[in-house]
N, C-alpha and C positions, 0 to 999 in steps of 0.2 A: 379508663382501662389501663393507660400505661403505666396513673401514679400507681393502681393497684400491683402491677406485674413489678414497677421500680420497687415498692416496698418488700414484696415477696423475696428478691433477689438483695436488699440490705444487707441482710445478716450477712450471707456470701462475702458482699462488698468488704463489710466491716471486720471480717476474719483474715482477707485478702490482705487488706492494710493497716492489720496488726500482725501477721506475720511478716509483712515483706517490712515492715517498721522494726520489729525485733531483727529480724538479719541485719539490716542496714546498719542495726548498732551494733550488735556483735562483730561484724567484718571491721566497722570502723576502730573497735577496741583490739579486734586483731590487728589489725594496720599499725597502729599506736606502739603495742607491744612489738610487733617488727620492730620496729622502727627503735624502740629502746633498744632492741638486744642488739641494731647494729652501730647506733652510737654510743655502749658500753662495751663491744667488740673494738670498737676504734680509738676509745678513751685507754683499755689495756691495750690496744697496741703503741700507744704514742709511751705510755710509761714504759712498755716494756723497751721501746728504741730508747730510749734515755735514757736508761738504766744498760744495755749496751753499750752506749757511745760512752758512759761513765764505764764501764769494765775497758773498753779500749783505752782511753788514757789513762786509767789507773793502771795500766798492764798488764789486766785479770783475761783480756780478750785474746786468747789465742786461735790460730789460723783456723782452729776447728771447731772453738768453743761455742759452739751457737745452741742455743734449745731446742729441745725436741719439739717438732712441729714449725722449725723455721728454717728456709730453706735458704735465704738468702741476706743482710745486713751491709749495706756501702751509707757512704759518706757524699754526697756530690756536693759540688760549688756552686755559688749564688747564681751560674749561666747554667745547669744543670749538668754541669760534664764531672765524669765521675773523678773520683779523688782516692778511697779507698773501698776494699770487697773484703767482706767475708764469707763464703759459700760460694755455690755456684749461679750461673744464670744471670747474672744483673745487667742490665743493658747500660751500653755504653755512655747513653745520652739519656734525660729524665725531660717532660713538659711539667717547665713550673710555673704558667700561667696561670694552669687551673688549681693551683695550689691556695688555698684557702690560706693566710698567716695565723687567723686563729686557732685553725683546728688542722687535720690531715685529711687524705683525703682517700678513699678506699674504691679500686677496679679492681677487674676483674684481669687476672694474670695466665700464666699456664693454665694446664687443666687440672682442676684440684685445688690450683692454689690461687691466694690475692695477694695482688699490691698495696703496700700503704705508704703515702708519702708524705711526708710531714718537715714543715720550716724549723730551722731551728736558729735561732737565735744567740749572742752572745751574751753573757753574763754581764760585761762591762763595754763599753762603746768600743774599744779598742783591743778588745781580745781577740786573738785568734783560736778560735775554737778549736781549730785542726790541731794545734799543739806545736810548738817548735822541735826539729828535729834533733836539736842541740841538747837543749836541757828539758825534754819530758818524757819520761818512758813510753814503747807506744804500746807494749803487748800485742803488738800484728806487724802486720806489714808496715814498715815505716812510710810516712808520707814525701813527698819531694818537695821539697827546699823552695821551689818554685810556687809552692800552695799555698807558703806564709804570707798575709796580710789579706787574705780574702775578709776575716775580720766579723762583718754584721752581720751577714747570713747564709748560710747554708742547707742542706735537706738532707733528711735520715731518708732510707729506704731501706722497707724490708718487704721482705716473699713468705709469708706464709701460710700452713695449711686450710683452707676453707670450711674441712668438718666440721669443726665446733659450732664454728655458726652456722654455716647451713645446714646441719641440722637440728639448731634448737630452730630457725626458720621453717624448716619444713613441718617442723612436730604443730607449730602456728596453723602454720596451712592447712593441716591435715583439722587441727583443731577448729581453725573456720570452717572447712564443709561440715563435719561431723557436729559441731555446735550448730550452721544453719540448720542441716536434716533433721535432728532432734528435737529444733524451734517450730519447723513446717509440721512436723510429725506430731507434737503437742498440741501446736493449734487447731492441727486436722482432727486429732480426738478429743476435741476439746468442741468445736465444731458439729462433727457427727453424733456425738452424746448430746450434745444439745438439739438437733434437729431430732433423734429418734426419740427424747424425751417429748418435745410437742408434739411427736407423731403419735408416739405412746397417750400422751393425755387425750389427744383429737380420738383415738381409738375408744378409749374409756368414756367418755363422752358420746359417741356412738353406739355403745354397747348397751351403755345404761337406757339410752334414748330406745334400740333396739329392745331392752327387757321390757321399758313403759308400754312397745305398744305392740310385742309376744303379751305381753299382760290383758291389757285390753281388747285383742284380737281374741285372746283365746273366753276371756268374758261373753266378746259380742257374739263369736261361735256358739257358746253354750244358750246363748239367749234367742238365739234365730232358730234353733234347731223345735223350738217350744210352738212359736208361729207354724212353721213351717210343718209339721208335722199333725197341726189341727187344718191346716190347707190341704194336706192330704189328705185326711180323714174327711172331709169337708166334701172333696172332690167324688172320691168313694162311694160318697152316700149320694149325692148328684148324679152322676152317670148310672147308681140304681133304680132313682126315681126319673129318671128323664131316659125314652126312647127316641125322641124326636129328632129335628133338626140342630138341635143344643147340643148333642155327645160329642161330635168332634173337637168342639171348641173345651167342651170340658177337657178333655184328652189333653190337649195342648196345655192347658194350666196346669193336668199332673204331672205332666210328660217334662216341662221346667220347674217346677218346683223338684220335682226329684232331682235332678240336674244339680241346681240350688241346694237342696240338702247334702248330696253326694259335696259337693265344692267345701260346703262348711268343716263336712266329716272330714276331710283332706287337709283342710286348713290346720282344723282342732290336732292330727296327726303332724303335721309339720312342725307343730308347735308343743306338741308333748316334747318328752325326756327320751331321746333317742336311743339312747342305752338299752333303756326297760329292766326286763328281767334278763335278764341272759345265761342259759341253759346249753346245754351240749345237744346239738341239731343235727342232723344227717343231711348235706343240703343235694347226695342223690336222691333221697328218698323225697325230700319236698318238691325237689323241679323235676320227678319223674311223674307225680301226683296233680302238680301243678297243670302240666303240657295236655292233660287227658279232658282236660275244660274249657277248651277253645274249640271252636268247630273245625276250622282251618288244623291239618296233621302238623305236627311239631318234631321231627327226627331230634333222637336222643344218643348221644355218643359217651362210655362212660372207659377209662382208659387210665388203670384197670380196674375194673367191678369191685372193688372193696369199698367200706366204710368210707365216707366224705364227712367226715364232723367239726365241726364248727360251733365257738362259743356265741351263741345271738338270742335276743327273742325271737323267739318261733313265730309271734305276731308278726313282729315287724318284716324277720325273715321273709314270712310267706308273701310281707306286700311289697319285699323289693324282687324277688324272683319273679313275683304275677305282673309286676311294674313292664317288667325287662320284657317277660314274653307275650306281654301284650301290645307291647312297642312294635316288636317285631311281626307280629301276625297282621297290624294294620300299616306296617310301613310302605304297602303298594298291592298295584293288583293280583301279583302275582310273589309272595313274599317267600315260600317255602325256608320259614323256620328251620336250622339247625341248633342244638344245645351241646355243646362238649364240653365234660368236666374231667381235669387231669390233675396233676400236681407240673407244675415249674417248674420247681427246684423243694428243698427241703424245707419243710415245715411250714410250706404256702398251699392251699386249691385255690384252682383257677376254673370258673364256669364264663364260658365262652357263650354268648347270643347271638349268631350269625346270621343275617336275612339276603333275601337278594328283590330288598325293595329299592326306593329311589334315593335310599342316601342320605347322610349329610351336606346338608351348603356348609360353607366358610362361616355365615353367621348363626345357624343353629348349633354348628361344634363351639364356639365361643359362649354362645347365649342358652346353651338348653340346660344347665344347671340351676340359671337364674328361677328366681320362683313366678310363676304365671307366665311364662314365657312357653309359645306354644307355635306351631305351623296347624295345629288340624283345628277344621271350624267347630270342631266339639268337647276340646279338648279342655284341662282346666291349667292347663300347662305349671303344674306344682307337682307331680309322680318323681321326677327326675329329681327335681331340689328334695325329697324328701326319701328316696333311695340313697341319696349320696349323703344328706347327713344320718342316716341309719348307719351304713356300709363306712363312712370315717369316725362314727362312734364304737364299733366294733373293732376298731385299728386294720381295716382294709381300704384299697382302693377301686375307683374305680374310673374307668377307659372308655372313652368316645373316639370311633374313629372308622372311616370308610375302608373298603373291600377295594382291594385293586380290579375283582372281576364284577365289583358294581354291586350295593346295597351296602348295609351298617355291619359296623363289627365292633359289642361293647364287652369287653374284658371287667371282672370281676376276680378282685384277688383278693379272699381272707385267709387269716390264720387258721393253719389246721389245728383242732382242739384235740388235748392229750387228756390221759384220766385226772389229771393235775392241774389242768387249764389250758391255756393256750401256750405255744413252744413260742 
């Protein structure tokens, strides 16, 4: 039983962990791509510091000349104390422990902006980067005299604005949720299409199984009805030649045999083409017709007295209205039938079967459409299953459901029929 239920829930399993397998690699190709744009964010920013510090000792660098989007450009010394500024903000002292000699190294600064800090190296062992004050132009602020022979290495520092990259960062981000959603979201109708296809085929399989044995059912109906009706005949002629003590028991063998024939006849009915004929029906005229054939009085409420017409067969018509009000006249001892037919709303009648017998249980409201499903010992329990598929062949509905002052209340709603058809 479990491997049965573990195999049932596979599929689940195996959709589970192909979607969360596809995220995990889309985040990870996101991850990836971060990670590019902010080591090509930092590779332009080391060119663009060198290409600075080449404008400052060429003397292209003046006091103000920084790019737009950079707030800040200094110079520090091999201990990290600063040497020259351009712009504003730079702090006094730099940490260049964490200073990578490879590459630079990028935090977070003000708000809005980064830091990037980067080694810079001399061209020849013995140069001084910083320039002499003597003989090299400086284009800024001149350096002090006292800077010369720092020599091997120094750090560029610059401040600038975080836009760019955070937000081609963020458009990632946004592209990882909206790339997983659209992964989950695929898989799931990817998933649900495939489960309602095998539910789809299980149903067709069903159905067809269902035609084989309406086929054969309605075969063995036509064939029992041939018996059964020379048993009755049979019976007939017995009970005229026998006075004795033998007529009761004869009794008994017609008394179920008609039983038996009635049941086939119901069968064969359930099993015909629901539809029928269907004709423009008066359905005051047939359940005012109908109610005068029960022994038990039947009150008739019509509201207001005009034409009630209805597209149906008038056959089937009469055997779902006889169904309804013969439900109701045996629903207890004391059952006092009401019928009210009204209109709802537009282009619907409503015939209402009120009683005030003993009700539905919980399981006959569930189970009384089922066919041979029954509470009375005489019953064939198949009138209901074959009212409701008459009544949804016609495109109406129909309602089961208890009285709050006690007994059944079943609603009945088809289409009102126009000279043209049904509205």
């Amino acid at each position: 039983m479990k491997e049965v239920k573990l195999l049932k829930h596979l599929p689940w399993l195996v959709l589970f962990l192909v979607g969360l397998s596809g995220i995990t690699l889309w985040l990870l190709f996101v991850g990836e791509q971060q990670t590019h744009l902010t080591v090509a964010f930092e590779n332009q920013l080391e060119r663009t510091s060198e290409e600075l510090l080449r404008g400052r000792l060429e003397g292209r660098l003046g006091p103000d000349a920084l790019p737009e989007g950079i707030r800040t450009f200094a110079v520090y010394g091999p201990r990290g104390e600063q040497v020259a500024v351009w712009g504003a903000d730079a702090p006094d002292h730099i940490e260049t422990s964490a200073v990578d000699p490879r590459g630079g190294i990028l935090t977070k600064g003000l708000e809005g902006w980064v830091d990037f800090v980067k080694v810079l190296q001399p061209l020849r062992p013995r140069m001084n980067f910083l320039g002499d004050a003597d003989d090299m132009p400086m284009g800024g602020p001149r350096m002090p005299r006292e800077t010369r022979g720092y020599g091997r290495q120094g750090y560029l520092f610059l401040r600038v604005s975080e836009k760019p990259l955070e937000g081609r960062l963020w458009a990632w981000k946004i592209g990882g949720v909206a790339g997983s959603t659209a992964w989950m979201g695929f898989v799931t109708f990817i998933g649900v299409l495939w489960f309602r296809t095998r539910r789809y085929q299980a149903t067709l399989v069903q159905h067809r199984e269902l035609l084989q044995f309406a086929e054969a059912s309605r075969t063995l109906s036509h064939e029992l009805q041939n018996p059964l009706a020379a048993i009755l005949l049979q019976t007939a002629l017995l009970k005229r030649a026998t006075d004795g003590p033998a007529a009761p028991e004869i009794s008994i063998i017609e008394e179920e045999t008609r039983r038996m024939s009635t049941l086939v006849s119901r069968v064969r009915d359930f099993l015909k083409d629901p539809q029928g004929q269907a004709e423009r029906v008066d359905l005051a005229e047939m359940a005012d017709t109908l109610r005068g054939r029960f022994a038990v009085p039947i009150s008739f409420s019509v509201e207001p007295p005009t034409p009630y017409r209805v597209w149906f067969d008038p056959h089937r018509l009469r055997s779902v209205v006889e169904n309804l009000l013969k439900n109701a006249v045996e629903s207890g001892t004391n059952p006092r039938p009401l019928v009210r037919l009204f209109r709802p709303r537009g282009g619907w009648l409503r015939l209402e079967v009120l009683d005030s017998g003993n009700g539905f249980t919980p399981e006959s409201l569930s189970q009384a459409r089922n066919p041979f499903y029954t509470t009375k010992t005489t019953g064939t329990g198949i009138g209901l299953s074959i009212t409701d598929s008459f009544v949804s062949a016609a495109g109406g509905k129909l309602k089961l459901e208890n009285r709050a002052e006690g007994g059944a209340r079943v609603v009945l709603d088809l289409p009102e029929a126009t000279e043209e058809g049904k509205t």
